[in-house]
Each structure stands twice: as C-alpha cells, then as structure tokens.
Kinemage of the C-alpha trace (Angstrom):
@kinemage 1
@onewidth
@group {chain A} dominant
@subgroup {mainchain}
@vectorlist {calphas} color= white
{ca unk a 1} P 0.000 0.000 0.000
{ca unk a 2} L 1.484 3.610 -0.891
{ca unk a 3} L 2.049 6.355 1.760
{ca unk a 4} L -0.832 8.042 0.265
{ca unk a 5} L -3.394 5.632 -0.007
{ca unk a 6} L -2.503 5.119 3.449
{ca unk a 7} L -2.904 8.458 4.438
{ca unk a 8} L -6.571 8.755 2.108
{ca unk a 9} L -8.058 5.414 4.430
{ca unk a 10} L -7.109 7.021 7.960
{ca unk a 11} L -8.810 10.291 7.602
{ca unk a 12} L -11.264 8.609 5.234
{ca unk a 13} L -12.167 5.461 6.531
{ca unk a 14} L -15.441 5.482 4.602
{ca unk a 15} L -13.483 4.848 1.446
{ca unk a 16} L -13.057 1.194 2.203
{ca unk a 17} L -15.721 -0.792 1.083
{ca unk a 18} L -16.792 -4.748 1.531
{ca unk a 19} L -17.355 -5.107 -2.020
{ca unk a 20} L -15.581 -3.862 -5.412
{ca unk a 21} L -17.830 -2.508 -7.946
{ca unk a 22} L -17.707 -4.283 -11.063
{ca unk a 23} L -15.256 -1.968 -13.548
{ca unk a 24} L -12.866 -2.154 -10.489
{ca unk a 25} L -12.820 -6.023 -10.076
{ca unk a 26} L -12.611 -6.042 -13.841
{ca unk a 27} L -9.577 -3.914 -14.653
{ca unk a 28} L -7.962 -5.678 -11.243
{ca unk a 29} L -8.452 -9.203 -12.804
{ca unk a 30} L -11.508 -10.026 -11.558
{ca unk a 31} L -10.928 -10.874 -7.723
{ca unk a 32} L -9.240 -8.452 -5.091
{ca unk a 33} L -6.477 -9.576 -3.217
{ca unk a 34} L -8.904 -9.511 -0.517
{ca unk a 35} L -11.381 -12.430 -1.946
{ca unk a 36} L -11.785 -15.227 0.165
{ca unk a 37} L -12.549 -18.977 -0.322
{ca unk a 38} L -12.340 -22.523 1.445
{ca unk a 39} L -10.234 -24.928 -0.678
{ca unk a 40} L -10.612 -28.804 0.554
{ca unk a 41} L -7.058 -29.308 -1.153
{ca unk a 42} L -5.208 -32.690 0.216
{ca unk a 43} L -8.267 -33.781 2.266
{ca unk a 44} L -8.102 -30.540 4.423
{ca unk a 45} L -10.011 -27.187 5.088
{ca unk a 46} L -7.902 -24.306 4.253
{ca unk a 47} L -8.274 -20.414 4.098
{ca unk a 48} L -7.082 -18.521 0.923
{ca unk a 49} L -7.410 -14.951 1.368
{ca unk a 50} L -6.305 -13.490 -2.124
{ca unk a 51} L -4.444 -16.714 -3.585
{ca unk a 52} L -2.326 -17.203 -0.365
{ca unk a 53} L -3.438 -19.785 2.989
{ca unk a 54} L -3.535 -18.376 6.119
{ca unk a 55} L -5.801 -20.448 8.515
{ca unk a 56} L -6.017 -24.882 8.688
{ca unk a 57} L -8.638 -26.516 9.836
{ca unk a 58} L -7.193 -29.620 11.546
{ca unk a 59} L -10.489 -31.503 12.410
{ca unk a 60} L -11.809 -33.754 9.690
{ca unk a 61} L -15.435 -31.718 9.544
{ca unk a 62} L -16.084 -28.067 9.484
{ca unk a 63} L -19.154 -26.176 10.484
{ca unk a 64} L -20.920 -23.557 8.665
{ca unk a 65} L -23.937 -21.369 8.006
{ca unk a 66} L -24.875 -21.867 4.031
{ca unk a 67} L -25.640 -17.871 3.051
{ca unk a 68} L -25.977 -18.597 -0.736
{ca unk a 69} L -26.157 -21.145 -3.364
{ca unk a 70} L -25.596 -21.398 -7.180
{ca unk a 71} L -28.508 -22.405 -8.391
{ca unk a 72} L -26.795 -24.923 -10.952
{ca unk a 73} L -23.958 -26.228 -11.519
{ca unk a 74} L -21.189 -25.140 -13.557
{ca unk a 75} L -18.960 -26.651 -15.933
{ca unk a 76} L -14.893 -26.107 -16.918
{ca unk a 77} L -13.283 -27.996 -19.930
{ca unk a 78} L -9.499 -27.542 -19.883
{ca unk a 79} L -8.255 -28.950 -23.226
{ca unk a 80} L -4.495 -28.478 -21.864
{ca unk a 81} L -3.091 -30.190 -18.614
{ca unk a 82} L -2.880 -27.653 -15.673
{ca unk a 83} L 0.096 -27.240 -14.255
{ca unk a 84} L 0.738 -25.883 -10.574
{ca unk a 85} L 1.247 -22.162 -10.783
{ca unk a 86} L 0.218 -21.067 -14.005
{ca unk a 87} L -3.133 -19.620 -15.268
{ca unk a 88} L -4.688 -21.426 -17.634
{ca unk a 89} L -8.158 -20.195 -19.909
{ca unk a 90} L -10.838 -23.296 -20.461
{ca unk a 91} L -11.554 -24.135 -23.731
{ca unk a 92} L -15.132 -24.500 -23.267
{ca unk a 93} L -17.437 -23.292 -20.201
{ca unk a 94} L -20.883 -23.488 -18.825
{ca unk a 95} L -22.967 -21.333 -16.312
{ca unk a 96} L -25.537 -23.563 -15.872
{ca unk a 97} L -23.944 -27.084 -16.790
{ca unk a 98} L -26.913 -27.127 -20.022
{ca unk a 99} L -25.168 -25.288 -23.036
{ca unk a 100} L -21.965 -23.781 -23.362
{ca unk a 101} L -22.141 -19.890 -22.724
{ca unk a 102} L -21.844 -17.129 -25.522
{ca unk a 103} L -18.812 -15.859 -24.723
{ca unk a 104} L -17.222 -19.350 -25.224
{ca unk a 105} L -15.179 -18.521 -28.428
{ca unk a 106} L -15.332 -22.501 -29.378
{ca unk a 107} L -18.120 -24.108 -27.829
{ca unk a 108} L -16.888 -28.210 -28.083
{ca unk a 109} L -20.834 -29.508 -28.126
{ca unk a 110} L -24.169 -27.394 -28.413
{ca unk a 111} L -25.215 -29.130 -25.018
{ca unk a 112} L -23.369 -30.343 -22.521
{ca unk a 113} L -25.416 -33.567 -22.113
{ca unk a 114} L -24.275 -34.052 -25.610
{ca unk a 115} L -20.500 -33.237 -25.229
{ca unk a 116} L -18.304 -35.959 -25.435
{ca unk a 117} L -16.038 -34.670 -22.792
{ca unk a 118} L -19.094 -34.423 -20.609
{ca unk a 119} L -19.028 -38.275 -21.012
{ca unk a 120} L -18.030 -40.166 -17.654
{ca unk a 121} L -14.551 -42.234 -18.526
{ca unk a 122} L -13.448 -39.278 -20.680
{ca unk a 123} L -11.568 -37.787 -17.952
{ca unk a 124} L -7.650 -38.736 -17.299
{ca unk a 125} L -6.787 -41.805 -17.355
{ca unk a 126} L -10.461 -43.274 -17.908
{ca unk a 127} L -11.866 -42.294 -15.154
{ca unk a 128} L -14.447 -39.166 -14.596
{ca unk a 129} L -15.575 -36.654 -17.338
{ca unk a 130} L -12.971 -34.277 -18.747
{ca unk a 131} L -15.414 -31.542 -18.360
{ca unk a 132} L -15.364 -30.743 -14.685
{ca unk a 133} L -18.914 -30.226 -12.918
{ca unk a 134} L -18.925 -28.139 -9.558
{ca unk a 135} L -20.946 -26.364 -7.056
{ca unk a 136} L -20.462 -22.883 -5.642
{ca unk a 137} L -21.636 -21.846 -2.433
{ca unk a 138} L -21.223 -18.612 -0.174
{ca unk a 139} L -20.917 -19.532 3.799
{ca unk a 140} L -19.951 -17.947 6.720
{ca unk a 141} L -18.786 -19.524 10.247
{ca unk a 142} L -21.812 -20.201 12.757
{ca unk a 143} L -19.809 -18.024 15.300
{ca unk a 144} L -18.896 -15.214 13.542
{ca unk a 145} L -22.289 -14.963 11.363
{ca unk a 146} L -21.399 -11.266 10.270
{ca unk a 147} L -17.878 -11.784 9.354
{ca unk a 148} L -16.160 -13.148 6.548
{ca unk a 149} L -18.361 -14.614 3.312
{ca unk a 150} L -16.168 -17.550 2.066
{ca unk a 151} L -16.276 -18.900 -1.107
{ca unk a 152} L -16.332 -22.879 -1.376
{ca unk a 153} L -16.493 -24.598 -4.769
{ca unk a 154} L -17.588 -27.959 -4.941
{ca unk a 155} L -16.383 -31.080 -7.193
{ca unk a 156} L -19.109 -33.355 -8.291
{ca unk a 157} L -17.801 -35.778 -6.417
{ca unk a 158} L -18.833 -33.623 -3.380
{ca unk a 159} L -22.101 -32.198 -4.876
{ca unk a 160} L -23.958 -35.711 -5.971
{ca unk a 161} L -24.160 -39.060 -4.943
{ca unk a 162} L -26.209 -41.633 -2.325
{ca unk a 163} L -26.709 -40.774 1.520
{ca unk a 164} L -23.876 -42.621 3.768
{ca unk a 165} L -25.116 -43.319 7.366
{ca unk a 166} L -27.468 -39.527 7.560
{ca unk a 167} L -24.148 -37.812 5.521
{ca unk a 168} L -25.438 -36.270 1.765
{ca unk a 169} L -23.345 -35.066 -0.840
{ca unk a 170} L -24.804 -31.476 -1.850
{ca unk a 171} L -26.982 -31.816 -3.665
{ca unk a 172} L -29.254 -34.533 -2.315
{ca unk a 173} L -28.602 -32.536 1.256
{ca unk a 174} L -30.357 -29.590 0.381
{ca unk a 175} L -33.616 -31.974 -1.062
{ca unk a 176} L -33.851 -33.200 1.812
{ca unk a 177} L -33.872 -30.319 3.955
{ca unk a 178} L -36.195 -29.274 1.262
{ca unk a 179} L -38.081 -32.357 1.804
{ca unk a 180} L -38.807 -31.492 5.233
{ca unk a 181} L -39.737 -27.693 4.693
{ca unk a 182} L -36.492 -26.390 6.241
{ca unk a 183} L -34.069 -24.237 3.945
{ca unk a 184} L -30.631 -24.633 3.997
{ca unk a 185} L -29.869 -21.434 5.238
{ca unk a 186} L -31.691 -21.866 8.494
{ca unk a 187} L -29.360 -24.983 9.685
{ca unk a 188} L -25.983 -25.146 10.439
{ca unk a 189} L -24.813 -27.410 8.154
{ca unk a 190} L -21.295 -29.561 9.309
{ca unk a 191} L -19.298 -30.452 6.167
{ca unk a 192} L -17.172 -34.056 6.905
{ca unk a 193} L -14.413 -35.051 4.303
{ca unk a 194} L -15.189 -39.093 3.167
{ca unk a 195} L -12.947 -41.507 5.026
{ca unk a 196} L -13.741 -43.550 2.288
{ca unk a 197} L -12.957 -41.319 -0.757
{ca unk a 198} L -9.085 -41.443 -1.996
{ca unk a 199} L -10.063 -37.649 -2.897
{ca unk a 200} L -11.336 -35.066 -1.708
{ca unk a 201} L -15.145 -35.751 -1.070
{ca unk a 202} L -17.261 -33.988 1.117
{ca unk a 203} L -20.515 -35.123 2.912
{ca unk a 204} L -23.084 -32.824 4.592
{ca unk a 205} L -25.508 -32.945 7.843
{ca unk a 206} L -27.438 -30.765 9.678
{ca unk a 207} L -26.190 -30.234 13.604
{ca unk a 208} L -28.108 -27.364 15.189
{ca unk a 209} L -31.081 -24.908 14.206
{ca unk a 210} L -29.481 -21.324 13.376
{ca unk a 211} L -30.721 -18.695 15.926
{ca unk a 212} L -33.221 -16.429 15.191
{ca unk a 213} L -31.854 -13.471 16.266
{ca unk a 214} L -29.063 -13.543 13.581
{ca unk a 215} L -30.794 -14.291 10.367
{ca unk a 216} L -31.143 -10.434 9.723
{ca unk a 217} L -27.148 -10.332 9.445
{ca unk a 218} L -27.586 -13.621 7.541
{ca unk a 219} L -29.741 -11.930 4.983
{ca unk a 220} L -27.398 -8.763 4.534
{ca unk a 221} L -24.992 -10.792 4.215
{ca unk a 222} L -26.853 -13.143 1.510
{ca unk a 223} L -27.320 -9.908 -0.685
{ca unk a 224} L -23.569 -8.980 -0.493
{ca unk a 225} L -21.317 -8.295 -2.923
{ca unk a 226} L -18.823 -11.246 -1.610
{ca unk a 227} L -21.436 -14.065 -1.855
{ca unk a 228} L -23.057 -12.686 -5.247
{ca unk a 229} L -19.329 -12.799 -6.809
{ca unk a 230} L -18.967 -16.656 -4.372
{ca unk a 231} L -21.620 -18.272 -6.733
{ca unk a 232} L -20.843 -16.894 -10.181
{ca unk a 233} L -18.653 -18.578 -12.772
{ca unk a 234} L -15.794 -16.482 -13.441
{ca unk a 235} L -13.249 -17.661 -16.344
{ca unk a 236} L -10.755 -15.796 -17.672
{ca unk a 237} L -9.909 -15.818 -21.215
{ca unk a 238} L -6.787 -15.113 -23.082
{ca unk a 239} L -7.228 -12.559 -26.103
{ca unk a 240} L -4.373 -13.864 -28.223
{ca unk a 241} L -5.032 -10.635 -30.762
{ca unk a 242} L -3.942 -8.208 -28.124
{ca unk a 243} L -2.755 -10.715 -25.567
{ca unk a 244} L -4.279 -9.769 -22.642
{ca unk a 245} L -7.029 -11.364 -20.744
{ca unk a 246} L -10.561 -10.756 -20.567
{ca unk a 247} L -12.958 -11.484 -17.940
{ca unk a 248} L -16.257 -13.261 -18.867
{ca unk a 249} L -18.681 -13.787 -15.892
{ca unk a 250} L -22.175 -15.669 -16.010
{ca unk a 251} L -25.250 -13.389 -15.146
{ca unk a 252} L -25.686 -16.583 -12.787
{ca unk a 253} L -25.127 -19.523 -12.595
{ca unk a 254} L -22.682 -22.568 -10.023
{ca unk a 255} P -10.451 -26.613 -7.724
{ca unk a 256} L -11.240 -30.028 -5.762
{ca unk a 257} L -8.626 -30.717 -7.926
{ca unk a 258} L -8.563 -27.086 -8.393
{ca unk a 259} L -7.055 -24.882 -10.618
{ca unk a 260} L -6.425 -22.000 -8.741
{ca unk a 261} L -7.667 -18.855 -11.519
{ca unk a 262} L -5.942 -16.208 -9.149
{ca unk a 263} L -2.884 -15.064 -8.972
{ca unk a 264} L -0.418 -16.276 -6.959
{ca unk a 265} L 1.335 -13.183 -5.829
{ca unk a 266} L -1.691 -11.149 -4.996
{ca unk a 267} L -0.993 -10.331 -1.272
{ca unk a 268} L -3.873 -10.659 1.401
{ca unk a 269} L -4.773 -7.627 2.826
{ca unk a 270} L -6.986 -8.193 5.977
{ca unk a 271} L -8.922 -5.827 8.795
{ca unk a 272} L -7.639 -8.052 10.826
{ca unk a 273} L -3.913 -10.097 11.403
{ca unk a 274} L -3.238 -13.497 10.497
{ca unk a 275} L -3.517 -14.153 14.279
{ca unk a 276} L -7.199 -13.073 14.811
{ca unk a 277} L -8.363 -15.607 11.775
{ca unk a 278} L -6.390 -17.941 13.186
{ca unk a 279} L -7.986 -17.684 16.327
{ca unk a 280} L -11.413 -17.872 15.053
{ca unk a 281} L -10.890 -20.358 13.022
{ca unk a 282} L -9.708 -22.855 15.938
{ca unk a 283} L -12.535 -21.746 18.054
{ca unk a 284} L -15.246 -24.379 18.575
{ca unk a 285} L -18.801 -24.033 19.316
C-alpha cells in the first residue's frame, strides 16, 4: 500500500468498502487480493485470502452457516493439462452445466449432455468426465455470522451421490432439507471429508437450528457483494489478438482438484492479522 493511499483510508475510513464494484474487479483481474474462499485441497479445510493460505482446519469436519447457493452447476473444460502455478483459460465453459455460454469462443458440443467430454470415462486416465462439474456456495462460520463470506467450490464428487449413514453429498442434502420444509440457510450445516474417498469428497448434515436473532445479518450478508461474486462462474480468457485477458462472468449460474484462476502473488490484505483468523478459526462451538 502507498504512503498516500494510506494516508486517504485514515482520515477517510469510509473509502473502504466490503465489495468492489464491477469496472474495479474487472480492470484488477476479476478478484481483489482480498477475496476469500475454502479450498478442501489434500483432504483438508484451508483459508485462501487473495491466492495465499492463512488459517487450517485440523479436524476432519467443518461447520458452517450456508448464506448462498448457485442455483446450478457449472462446468470447466481444460483442453491443456494444468500445471501448478500457471493460469490457464478453459476451452469451453458453462454457467448452468446445459449449453456452453456465448462468450465461449469454441463451444466443443451445443449441449453439454451431448458433449463428449461431458461423457463419464473421458476424464484422465479413464476415469471421470474431462469436463469438470462443480458447485459454488457462499458460507460464513456459525460463530462469527457477520464476518467473513467464504467462497467454497464444490467437485461433483462432493455435490452428488447416495446418503452414507445420515451424511449427503450437496446436492441430495439440500432436497432433503427441502423435503422437510427447512431451507438450507436456516441450519448449520457440518461439512465431513469421506474416510472412504481417496479424494477429496465432502458429505453434509445438519447439527443445530441457526438462531433467530441472527438471520437479519444472515440476509445482509446473503445480498452482499462477496457471496453474489462466491456463486458466479468467473473464467478468464486469453485474447491472443492483443494478448491480454478478458474477464467473462455468467449473469448466474454454479479446484477439488482445483485450478487456482488467481494469482499467486496477490498479497492478502486483511482488517484483521493473520492471528485473529487464526484464532477464530480454531474456536469451537
């Protein structure tokens, strides 16, 4: 941060704001350094703030308060191998896992159902689909309901599949919280990796009703910009005519063998230190 911008946000501290506007987070490259997610990377819960960890979850599960969901699924083709540390642009991409979007420059099927990369065994090595499906979700921790909105994407491994002993992959979790007239958002919802699963596979339960007196901070923080930017599909593709990138977002729908998209030297910039996450994150309820 310059002197001067320093300067501007102590006798301005209105400047500062939760959420970018959308030319800002454009020109930037499409996600502050200050963006924040949950990657399930090696079978635990990590913090990225702005492409860097700074909080582990040791504990096999995770609790948390679902603000906002992608109403579909997405989907990612990568026609090149990704390789640790560099960005790479899909070839083909879908905001609503149906039909490629417009801004695709070569869509590879006019449906996705259709695609042959779509097709399960046409991943690496036989096994999967090359065209990755995921989930995105917005959530917040149960005791600190107004603080950070965290991004978490989903692999389909994690968002479909059978019930094992009252655990549900995503998906089938939220029917049946549906099924029983209770939304997601009201529960606090305790996400347990799949002793079971070589990868990274997360199953979901309900553990305790969310209080009442904190769904209005719930709500705000439903509409805010950090969970509106959680669930939308952001790619970023290379214009080889001028060489620079372009950022193409879905209007909405919504790695984890993620890709990371961000950049890897974008620096964190926090309200708090590295020691207050850390503290909240290893508090327990």
């Amino acid at each position: 941060m310059s002197t001067e911008l320093q300067t501007i946000l102590q006798n301005n501290p209105a400047v500062i704001q939760t959420g970018l506007d959308e030319d800002t987070l454009a020109v930037a490259g499409g996600a502050s350094s200050g963006s924040k997610r949950i990657s399930i990377r090696g079978k635990v819960f990590r913090k990225i703030v702005g492409g860097k960890e700074v909080a582990v979850v040791e504990d096999n599960y995770m609790d948390v308060i679902i603000v906002k969901m992608a109403h579909n699924a997405s989907r990612t083709f990568y026609a090149q191998s990704y390789k640790e540390g560099e960005t790479v642009s899909p070839t083909c991409w879908s905001g609503d896992s149906r039909v490629p979007d417009p801004e695709v420059p070569e869509p590879q099927s006019s449906a996705c159902d259709s695609c042959k990369f779509s097709v399960k065994g046409s991943g690496m090595g036989g096994t999967g689909s090359a065209c990755r499906l995921n989930w995105r979700l917005a959530v917040v921790l149960p005791n600190d309901p107004g603080g950070d909105v965290m991004q978490l994407v989903l692999p389909a491994t994690s968002a479909f599949g059978k019930e094992d002993n009252s655990r549900w992959p995503f998906r089938p979790y939220v029917q049946m919280l549906a099924n029983n007239n209770v939304s997601a958002g009201r529960v606090v919802t305790r996400m347990q990796f799949d002793a079971k699963s070589s990868t990274p596979k997360l199953l979901f339960k309900p553990i305790a009703a969310v209080d009442a007196g904190i769904m209005e901070t719930l709500q705000h923080q439903a509409k805010s910009q950090p969970a509106e930017q959680a669930v939308k599909l952001t790619v970023y593709q290379q214009d080889t005519s001028e060489t620079k990138e372009v950022e193409v977002k879905t209007a909405e729908p919504v790695q984890v063998a993620e890709p990371s998209l961000q950049d890897p030297k974008a620096e964190a910039e926090e309200a708090n230190d590295v020691t207050d996450i850390l503290n909240k994150w290893s508090t327990k309820d």
